[in-house]
C-alpha positions in Angstrom: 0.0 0.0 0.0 1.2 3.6 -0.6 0.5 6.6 1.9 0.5 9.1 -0.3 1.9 10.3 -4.0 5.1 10.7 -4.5 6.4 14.5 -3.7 7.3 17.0 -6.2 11.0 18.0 -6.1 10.9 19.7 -9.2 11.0 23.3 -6.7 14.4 22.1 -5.6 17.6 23.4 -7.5 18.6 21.2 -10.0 17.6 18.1 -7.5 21.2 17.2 -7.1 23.9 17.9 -3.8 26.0 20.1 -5.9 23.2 22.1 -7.2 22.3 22.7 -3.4 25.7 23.5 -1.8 25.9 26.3 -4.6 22.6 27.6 -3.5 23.5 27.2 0.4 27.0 28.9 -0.4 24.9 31.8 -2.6 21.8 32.3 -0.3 23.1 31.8 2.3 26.4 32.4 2.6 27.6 33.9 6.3 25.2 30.8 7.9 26.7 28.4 9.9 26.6 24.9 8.3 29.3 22.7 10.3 30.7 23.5 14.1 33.4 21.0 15.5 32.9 21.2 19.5 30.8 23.2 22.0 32.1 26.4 24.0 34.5 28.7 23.6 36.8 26.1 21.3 34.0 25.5 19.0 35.0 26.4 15.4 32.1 26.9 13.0 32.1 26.4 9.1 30.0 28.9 7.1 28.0 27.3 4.2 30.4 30.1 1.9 33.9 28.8 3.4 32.4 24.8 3.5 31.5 25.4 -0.7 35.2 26.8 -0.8 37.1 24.5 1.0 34.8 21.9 -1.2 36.0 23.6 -4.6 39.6 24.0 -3.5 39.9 19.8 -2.2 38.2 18.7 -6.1 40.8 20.8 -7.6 43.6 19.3 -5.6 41.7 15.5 -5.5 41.6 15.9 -9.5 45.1 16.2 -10.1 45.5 13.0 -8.4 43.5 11.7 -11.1 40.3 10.9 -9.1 37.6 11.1 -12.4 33.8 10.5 -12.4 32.9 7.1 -12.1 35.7 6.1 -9.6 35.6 5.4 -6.2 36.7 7.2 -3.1 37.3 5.7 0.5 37.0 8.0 3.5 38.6 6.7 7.3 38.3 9.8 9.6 36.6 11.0 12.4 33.8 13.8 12.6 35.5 16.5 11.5 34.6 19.4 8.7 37.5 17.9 6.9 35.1 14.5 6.5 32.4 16.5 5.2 34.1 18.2 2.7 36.2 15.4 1.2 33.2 13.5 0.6 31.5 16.5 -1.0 34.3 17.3 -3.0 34.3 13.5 -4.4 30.8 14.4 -5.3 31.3 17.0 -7.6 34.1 15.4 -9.5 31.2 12.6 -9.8 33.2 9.6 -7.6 31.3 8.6 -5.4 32.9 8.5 -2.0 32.5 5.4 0.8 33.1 6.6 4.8 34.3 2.9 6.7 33.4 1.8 9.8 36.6 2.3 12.4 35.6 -1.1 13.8 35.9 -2.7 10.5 38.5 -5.9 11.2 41.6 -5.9 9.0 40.2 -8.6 7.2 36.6 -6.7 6.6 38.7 -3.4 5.9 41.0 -5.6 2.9 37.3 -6.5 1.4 36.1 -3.1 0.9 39.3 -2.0 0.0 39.4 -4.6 -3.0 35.4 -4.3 -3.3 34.9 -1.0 -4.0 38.4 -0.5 -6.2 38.9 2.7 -5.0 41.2 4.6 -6.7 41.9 7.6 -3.5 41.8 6.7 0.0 41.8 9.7 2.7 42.5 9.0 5.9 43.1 10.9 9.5 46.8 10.6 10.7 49.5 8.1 10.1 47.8 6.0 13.0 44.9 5.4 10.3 47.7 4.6 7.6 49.2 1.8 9.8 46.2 0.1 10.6 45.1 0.5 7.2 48.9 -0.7 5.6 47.5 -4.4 4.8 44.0 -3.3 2.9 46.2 -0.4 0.7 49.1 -3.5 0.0 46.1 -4.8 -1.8 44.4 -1.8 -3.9 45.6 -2.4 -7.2 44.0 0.8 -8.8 45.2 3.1 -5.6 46.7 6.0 -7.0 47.1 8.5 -3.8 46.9 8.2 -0.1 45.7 11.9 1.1 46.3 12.6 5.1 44.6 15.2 6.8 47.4 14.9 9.5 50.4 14.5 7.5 53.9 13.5 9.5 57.6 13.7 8.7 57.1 9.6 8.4 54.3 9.6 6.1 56.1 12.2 3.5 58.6 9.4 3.0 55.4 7.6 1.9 55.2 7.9 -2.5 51.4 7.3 -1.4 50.6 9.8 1.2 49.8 13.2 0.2 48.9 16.0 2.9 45.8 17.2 2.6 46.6 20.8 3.4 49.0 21.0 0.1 45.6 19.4 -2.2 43.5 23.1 -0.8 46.6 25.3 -1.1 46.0 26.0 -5.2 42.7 28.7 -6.5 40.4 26.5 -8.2 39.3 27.5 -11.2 35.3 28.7 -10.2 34.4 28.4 -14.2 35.3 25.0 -13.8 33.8 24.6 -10.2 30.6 25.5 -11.5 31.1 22.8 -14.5 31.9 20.4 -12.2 28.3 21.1 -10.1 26.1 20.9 -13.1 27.7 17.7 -14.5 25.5 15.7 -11.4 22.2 14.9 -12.7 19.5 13.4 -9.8 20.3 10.2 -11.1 23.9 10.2 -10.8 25.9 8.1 -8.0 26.4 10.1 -5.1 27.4 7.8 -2.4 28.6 4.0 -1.1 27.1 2.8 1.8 28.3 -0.9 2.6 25.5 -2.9 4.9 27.0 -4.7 7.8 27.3 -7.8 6.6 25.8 -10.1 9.4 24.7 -12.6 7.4 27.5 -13.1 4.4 29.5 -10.5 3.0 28.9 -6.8 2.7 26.9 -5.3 -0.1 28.1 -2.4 -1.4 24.6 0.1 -1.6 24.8 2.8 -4.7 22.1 5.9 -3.7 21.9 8.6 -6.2 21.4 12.4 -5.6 17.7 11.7 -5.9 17.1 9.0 -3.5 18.8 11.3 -0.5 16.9 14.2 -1.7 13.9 13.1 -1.5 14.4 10.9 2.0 15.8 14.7 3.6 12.7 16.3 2.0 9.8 13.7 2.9 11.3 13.8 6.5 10.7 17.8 6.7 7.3 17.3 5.0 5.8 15.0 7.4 7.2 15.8 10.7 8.2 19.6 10.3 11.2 21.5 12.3 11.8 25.3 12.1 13.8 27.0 9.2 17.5 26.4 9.5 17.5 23.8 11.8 20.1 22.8 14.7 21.2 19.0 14.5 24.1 17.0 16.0 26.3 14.4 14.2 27.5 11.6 16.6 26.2 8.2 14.9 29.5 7.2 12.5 28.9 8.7 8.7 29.4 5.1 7.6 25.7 4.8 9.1 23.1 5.3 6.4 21.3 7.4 9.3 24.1 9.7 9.8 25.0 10.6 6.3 21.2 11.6 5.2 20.8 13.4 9.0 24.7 14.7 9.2 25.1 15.8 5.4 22.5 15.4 2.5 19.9 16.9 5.0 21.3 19.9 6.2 22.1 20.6 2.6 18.2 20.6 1.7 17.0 22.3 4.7 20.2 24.8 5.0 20.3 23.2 9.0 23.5 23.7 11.3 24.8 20.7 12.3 27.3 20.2 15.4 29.6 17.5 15.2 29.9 15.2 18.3 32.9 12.8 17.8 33.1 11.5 21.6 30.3 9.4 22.2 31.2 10.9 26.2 30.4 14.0 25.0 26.9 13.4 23.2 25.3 14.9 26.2 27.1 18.2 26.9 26.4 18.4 23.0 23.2 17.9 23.4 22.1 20.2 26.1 24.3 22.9 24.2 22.9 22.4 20.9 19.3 21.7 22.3 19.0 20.3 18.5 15.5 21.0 16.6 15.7 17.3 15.6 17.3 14.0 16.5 17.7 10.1 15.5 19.0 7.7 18.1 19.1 4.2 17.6 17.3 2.5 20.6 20.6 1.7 22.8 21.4 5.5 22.4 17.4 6.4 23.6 18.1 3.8 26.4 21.0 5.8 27.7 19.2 9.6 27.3 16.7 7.7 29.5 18.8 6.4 32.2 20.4 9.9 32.5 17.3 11.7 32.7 16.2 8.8 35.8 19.1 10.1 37.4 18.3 14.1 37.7 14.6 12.6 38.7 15.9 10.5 41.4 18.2 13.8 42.5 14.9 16.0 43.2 13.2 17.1 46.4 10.4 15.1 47.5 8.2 17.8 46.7 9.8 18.0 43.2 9.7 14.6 42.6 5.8 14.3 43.3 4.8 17.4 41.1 7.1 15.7 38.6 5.5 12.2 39.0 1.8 13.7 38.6 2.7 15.8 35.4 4.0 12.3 34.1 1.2 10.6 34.3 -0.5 12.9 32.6 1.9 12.9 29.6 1.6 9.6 29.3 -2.3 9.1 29.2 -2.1 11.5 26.5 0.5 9.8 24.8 -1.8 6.7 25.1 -5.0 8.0 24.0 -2.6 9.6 20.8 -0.9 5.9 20.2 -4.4 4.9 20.1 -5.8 6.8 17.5 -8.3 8.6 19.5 -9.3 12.1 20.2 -7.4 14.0 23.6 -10.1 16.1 26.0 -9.4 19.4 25.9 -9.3 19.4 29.6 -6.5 17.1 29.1 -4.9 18.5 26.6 -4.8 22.1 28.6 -3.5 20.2 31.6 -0.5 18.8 30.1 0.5 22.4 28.6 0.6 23.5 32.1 2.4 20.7 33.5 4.6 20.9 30.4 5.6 24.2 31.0 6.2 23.8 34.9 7.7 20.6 35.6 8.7 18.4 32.6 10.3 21.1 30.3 13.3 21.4 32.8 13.9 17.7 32.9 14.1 17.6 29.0 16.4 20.4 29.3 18.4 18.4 31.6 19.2 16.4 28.8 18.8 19.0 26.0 15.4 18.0 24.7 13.4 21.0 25.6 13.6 22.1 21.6 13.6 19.1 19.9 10.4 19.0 17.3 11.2 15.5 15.6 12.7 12.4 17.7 12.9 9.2 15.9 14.4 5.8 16.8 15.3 2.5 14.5 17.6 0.4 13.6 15.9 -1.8 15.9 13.0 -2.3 18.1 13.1 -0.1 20.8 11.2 -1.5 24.6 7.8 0.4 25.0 8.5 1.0 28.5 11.7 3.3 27.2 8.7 5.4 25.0 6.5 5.3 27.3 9.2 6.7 29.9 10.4 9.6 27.6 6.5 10.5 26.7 6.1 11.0 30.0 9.0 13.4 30.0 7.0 15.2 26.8 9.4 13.9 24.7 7.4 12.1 22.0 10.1 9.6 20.5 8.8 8.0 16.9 10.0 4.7 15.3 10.9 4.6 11.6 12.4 1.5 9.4 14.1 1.3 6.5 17.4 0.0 5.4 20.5 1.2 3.5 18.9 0.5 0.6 16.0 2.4 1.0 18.1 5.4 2.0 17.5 5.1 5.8 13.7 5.5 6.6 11.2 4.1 4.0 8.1 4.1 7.1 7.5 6.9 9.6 5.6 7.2 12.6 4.5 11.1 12.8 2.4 12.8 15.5 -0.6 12.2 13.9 0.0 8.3 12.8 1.9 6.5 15.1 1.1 3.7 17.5 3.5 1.3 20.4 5.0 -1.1 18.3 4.8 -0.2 14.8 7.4 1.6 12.7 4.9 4.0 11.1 3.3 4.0 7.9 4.9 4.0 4.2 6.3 7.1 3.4 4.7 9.8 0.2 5.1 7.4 -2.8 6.7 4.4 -1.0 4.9 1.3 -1.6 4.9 -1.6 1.1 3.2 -5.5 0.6 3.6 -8.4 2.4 4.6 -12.0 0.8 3.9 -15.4 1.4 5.5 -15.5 4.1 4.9 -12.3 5.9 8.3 -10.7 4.3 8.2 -7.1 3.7 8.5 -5.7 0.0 9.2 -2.2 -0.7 9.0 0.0 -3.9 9.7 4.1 -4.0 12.1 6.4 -4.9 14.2 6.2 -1.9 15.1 2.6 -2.9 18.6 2.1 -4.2 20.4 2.5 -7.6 21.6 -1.0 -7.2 24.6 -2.8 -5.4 28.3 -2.0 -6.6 29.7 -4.8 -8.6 33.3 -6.5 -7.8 34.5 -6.4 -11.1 36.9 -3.5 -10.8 36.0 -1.4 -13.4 33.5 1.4 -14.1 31.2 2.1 -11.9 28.6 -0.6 -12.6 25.5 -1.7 -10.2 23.7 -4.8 -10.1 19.9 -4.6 -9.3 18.8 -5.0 -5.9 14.8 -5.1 -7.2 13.1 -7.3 -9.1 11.9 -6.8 -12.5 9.2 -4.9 -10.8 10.7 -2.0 -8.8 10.5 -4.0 -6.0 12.8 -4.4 -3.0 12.5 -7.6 -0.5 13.5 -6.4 2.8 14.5 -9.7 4.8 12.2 -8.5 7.2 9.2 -10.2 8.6 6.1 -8.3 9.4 2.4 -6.7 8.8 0.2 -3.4 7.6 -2.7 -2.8 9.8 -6.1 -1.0 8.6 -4.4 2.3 9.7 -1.6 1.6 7.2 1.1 1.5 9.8 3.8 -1.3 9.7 4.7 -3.3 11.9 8.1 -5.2 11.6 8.0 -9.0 13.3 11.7 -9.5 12.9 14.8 -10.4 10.3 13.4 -13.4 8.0 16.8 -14.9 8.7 17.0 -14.1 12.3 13.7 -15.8 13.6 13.7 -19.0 15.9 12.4 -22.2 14.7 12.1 -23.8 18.0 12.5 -28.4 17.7 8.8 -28.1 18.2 7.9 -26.4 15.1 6.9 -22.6 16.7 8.1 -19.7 14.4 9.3 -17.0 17.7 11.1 -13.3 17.0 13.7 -12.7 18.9 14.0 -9.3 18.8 10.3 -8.8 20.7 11.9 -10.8 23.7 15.5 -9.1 23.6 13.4 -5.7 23.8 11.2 -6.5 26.6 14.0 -7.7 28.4 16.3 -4.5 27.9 13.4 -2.9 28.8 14.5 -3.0 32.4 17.4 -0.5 33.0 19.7 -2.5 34.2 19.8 -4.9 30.9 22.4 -3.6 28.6 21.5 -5.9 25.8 19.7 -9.0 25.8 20.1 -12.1 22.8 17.0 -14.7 22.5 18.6 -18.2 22.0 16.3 -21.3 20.7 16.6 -21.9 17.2 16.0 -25.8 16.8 16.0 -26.2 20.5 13.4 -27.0 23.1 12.7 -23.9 24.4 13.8 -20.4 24.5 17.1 -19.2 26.2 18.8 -15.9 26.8 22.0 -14.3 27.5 21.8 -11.0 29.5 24.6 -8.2 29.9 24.3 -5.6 32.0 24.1 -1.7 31.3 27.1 -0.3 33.2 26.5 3.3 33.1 23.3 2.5 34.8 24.3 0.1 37.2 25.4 3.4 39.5 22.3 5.2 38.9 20.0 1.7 39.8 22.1 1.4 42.8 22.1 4.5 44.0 17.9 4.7 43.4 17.3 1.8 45.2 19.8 2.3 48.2 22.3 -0.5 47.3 26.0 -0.2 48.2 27.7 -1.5 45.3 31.2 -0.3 46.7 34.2 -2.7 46.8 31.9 -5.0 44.0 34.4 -5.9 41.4 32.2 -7.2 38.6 27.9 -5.6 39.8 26.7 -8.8 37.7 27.6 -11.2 40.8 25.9 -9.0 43.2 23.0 -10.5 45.1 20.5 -7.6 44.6 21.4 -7.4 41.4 21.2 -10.8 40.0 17.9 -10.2 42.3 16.5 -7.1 40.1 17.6 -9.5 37.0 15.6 -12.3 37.5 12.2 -9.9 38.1 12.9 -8.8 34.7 13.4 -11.7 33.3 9.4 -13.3 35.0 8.1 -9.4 34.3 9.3 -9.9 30.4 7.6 -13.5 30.7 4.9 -12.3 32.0 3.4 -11.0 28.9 4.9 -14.0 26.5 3.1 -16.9 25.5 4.4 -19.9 27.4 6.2 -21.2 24.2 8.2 -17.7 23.9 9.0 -17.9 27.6 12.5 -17.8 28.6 13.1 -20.8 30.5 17.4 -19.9 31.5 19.5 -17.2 30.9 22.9 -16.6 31.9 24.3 -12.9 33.5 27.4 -12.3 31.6 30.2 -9.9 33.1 31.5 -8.4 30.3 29.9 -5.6 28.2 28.7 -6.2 24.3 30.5 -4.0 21.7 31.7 -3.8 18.0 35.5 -4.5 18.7 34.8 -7.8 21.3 32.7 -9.4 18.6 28.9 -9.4 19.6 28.0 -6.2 17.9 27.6 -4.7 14.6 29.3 -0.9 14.1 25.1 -0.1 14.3 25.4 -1.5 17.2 22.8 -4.5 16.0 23.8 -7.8 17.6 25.8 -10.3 15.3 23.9 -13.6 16.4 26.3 -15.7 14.6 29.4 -14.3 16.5 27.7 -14.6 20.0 26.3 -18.2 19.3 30.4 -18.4 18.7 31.8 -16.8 21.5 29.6 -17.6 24.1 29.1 -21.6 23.2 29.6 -22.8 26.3 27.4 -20.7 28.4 24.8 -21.5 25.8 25.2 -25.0 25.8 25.3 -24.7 29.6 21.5 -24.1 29.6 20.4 -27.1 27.8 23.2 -29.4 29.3 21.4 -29.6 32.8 18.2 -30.9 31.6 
């Protein structure tokens, strides 16, 4: 089903990235576009000196031989210097590909020979070391560019500083060439997917299908003019680039980069961005810090608070619901709004935010639920890197707990057979790069039709919102025959605070396990609430109370299972989940593969003792 028809860029310049940095840098030319850091360190790029810099870094990458239809890789932190090396790749038409830092060297030498990039750029010579065996291997690799050059790394016939590519004029007539040479059709970036179930794909998305994903998010859930943002997810993240680049572009935003994933909350509240995507891990840890400046209040404080909350969430409720709110109701949650939960969101530098979504992956309802009571109306979208990040959006007025929203202007969605979801629009892909080395060529990653299957499982209700089950791939097939998601477990379990992450176990087994991992920044804060010394307590997950608090959410989560989805074990492990020990994807998605791997024993420990 479609939601709506398709929208009409045709009022937007030229429809292409180039075509819109020129009008930025034109229009608007003394606005601030990029700032690296909060305070008085900050440094801010106008949209007049990023165009420059842009101009000056083609010039300087074209000498190298970089040519349209080549590829580009990009290894660097948030900095401006990101931004406008993959913009300047843009206009000479190659399209450039930002890697994960977690990549492995082995997953590093497979983009590398993947995507045949011809120009890699990277930070500092520490990026050139790790990257030494994945460049021994780039047969086409003309030039190594540095942005921190050393006295080792000009020794290097590779490595060329980036400060002596920007030092020559360009030539503007040529600049301007250069910018209408893109056509909306025309390659504009590589996004690889993570790989989780074989190798990565690399994901070709032209000037259009970014575009129009920027421009149907402003359309259905509207921010002010020139609006504030913060860049923190990494710009390999199909999220990040649309959000951290190709949208600020379209809407002329200012966007604050956040490189130190310590300092996303001092960002925030500095920022108090206009809009904001967190994947649900991220929205876990906003909530946990806003528990702890409730559980810091006055008694009195923490009453008022409690009341205006209860409110905000029988709004929220009646809203998830579809149905009208009393104007009685309504009136009483401005005031309490205004009074008692502003400050909290403040606290945590919501108090401005006009659009908060969440994906990537299911996020627990009692983490919505929690923030709506704040005021801070979080909304799930889906999509994939090949449908240009969100394809389905929840807005204020279509949205309901557990759903990812409904298709979005000119996006079709059907189900098949087998409840997997199909997609067809104009944010899906050009195709996926092919391994042959050469031009750039894409294979289709659509059928004959237009349309796009998803791997995910799921539904579309009478409202038109979707609802997504779980990965086709990912689902457990218990010995008895029961199809189970794993992911609706995993998120009623994390739903607790003190569950970090949470991995259903089962396939082709008896019954349904689960390995747990605690949340360690809100182990403190859980402690402290509930008046538990956890001093001298080398590893929390061995305390009493808290294997205690554990198991409650473990009988709360199967509570409101069916008896076959019921976990019947688990195991509390020690150490934390993340991209470099093995269990996690660089979105931060879990790799169920690797953790059935690493963790074999303790799994085979809960079906041993029976």
């Amino acid at each position: 089903m479609a939601f709506a028809t398709p929208l009409d860029l045709s009022a937007t310049e030229d429809v292409t990235i180039t075509g819109l940095l020129r009008r930025n840098a034109r229009d608007h030319a003394d606005r601030p576009a990029l700032t690296s850091g909060i305070g008085p360190d900050a440094t801010t790029w106008t949209w007049s000196r990023l165009r420059a810099e842009t101009a000056a870094l083609a010039h300087g990458l074209a000498g190298l031989g970089l040519a349209r239809g080549e590829r580009m890789l990009i290894a660097m932190s948030k900095r401006p210097e990101h931004w406008i090396a993959d913009l300047a790749a843009v206009h000479l038409g190659a399209p450039a590909c930002t890697t994960y830092d977690t990549l492995s060297t082995e997953q590093l030498r497979f983009v590398a020979r993947h995507s045949a990039a011809t120009v890699v750029v990277l930070e500092d010579a520490g990026q050139l070391e790790r990257w030494g065996p994945a460049l021994a291997e780039m047969d086409r690799l003309r030039a190594v560019v540095l942005v921190e050059a050393d006295a080792a790394s000009a020794d290097d016939p590779r490595c060329v500083a980036y400060a002596d590519l920007i030092r020559e004029l360009p030539d503007e007539a040529a600049f301007e060439e250069l910018t209408d040479a893109a056509t909306p059709d025309t390659p504009l970036t590589i996004v690889y997917t993570s790989g989780t179930t074989g190798d990565p794909k690399g994901v070709v998305l032209t000037h259009r299908n970014v575009i129009y994903e920027s421009v149907m998010q402003d359309r259905l859930v509207a921010v002010p003019e020139h609006p504030r943002s913060v860049a923190y997810l990494p710009l390999a993240h199909i999220a990040e680039r649309v959000l951290g680049i190709y949208m600020p572009i379209c809407n002329v935003g200012h966007v604050t980069l956040c490189d130190d994933p310590a300092q996303l909350l001092p960002t925030l509240r500095a920022v108090r961005p206009h809009a904001f995507f967190g994947v649900p891990r991220v929205w876990e840890k906003l909530a946990g810090a806003a528990r702890a400046r409730i559980a810091a209040l006055p008694p009195e404080e923490a009453a008022a608070l409690a009341r205006a909350q209860e409110t905000a969430v029988e709004v929220y409720r009646l809203r998830s619901a579809g149905r009208d709110v009393p104007d009685e109701l309504a009136a009483r949650l401005e005031k309490a709004d205004a009074a008692v939960l502003r400050p909290v969101r403040a606290a945590i530098g919501f108090d401005d935010c006009h659009r908060a979504f969440s994906g990537a992956a299911p996020i627990p309802t009692a983490v919505l639920e929690f923030l709506a009571g704040l005021g801070l109306s979080v909304y799930e979208v889906w999509g994939l890197s090949e449908t240009t990040g969100a394809a389905t959006i929840s807005t204020p007025e279509h949205f309901t707990l557990g759903a990812v929203g409904r298709p979005g202007p000119g996006i079709e969605v059907r189900t098949g057979a087998d409840g997997e979801l199909f997609l067809r629009g104009p944010v899906v892909c050009a195709g996926y790069l092919r391994a042959d080395g050469g031009s750039l060529s894409v294979e289709p990653a659509t059928d004959a039709d237009g349309w796009l299957a998803t791997g995910d499982v799921g539904s579309v209700d009478a409202r038109g919102l979707v609802t997504v089950t779980d990965r086709k791939k990912e689902l457990i097939i218990t010995a008895g025959g029961k199809n189970i998601a794993p992911t609706r477990l995993e998120s009623l379990l994390r739903a607790h605070p003190l569950i970090g992450q949470a991995a259903a176990i089962g396939d082709r087994r008896r019954y349904v396990t689960a390995l747990l991992v605690l949340d360690e920044e809100a182990v403190p804060t859980w402690a402290k609430a509930n008046g538990i010394d956890l001093a001298g307590t080398d590893e929390p997950a061995r305390h009493p109370a808290v294997r205690d608090a554990v198991a409650r959410a473990v009988a709360d989560a199967n509570a409101v299972l069916a008896r076959v989805e019921q976990i019947k074990k688990y195991r509390l492990l020690s150490a934390p989940w993340t991209p470099e020990s093995g269990e996690l994807t660089p979105k931060l998605s879990l790799r169920r593969t690797a953790i059935a791997e690493l963790h074999a024993r303790a799994i085979e420990s809960m079906y041993a003792e029976d």
